[in-house]
N, C-alpha and C positions, 0 to 999 in steps of 0.2 A: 325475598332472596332471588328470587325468579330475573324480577328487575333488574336487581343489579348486576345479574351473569346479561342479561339483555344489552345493559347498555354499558359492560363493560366489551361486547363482543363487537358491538356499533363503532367504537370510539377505535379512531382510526390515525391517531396522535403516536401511537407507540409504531405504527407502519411505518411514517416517514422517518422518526427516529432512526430505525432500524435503516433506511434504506439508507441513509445517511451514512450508517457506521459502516456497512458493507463495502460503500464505495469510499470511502477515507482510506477504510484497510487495503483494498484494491490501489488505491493509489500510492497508498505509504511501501506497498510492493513494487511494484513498478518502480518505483523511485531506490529502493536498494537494488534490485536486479540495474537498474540502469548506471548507480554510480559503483557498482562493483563492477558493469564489465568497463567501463572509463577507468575506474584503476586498474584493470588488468593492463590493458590498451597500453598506458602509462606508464605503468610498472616494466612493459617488454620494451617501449622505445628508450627509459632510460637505461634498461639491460644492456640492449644494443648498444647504443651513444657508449656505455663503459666498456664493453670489450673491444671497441675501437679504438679507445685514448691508446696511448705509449706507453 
C-alpha cells in the first residue's frame, strides 16, 4: 500500500493536466470579457448611427 501512495505522489502527469486546465479557463475568460466589451463598443456606435438617422 505504501508503494502505491509513493508512486502515486511521484507521478506528476496529473500537474500538467491541471495546469493545462487552469490556463484554457483563463483564456476561455478573457476571451468573454473581451467579446462582451466589443459588443458593448458595437452595441453604442450603432445606438448613436440610429439616433442620428431622420
Amino acid at each position: 500500500m505504501s508503494n502505491l501512495l509513493a508512486r502515486f505522489f511521484r507521478d506528476e502527469s496529473a500537474t500538467a493536466s491541471l495546469d493545462y486546465a487552469i490556463i484554457g479557463g483563463l483564456v476561455s475568460i478573457l476571451i468573454v470579457i473581451g467579446a462582451t466589451a466589443v459588443g458593448t463598443g458595437t452595441s453604442a456606435s450603432f445606438q448613436n448611427a440610429a439616433t442620428k438617422m431622420p
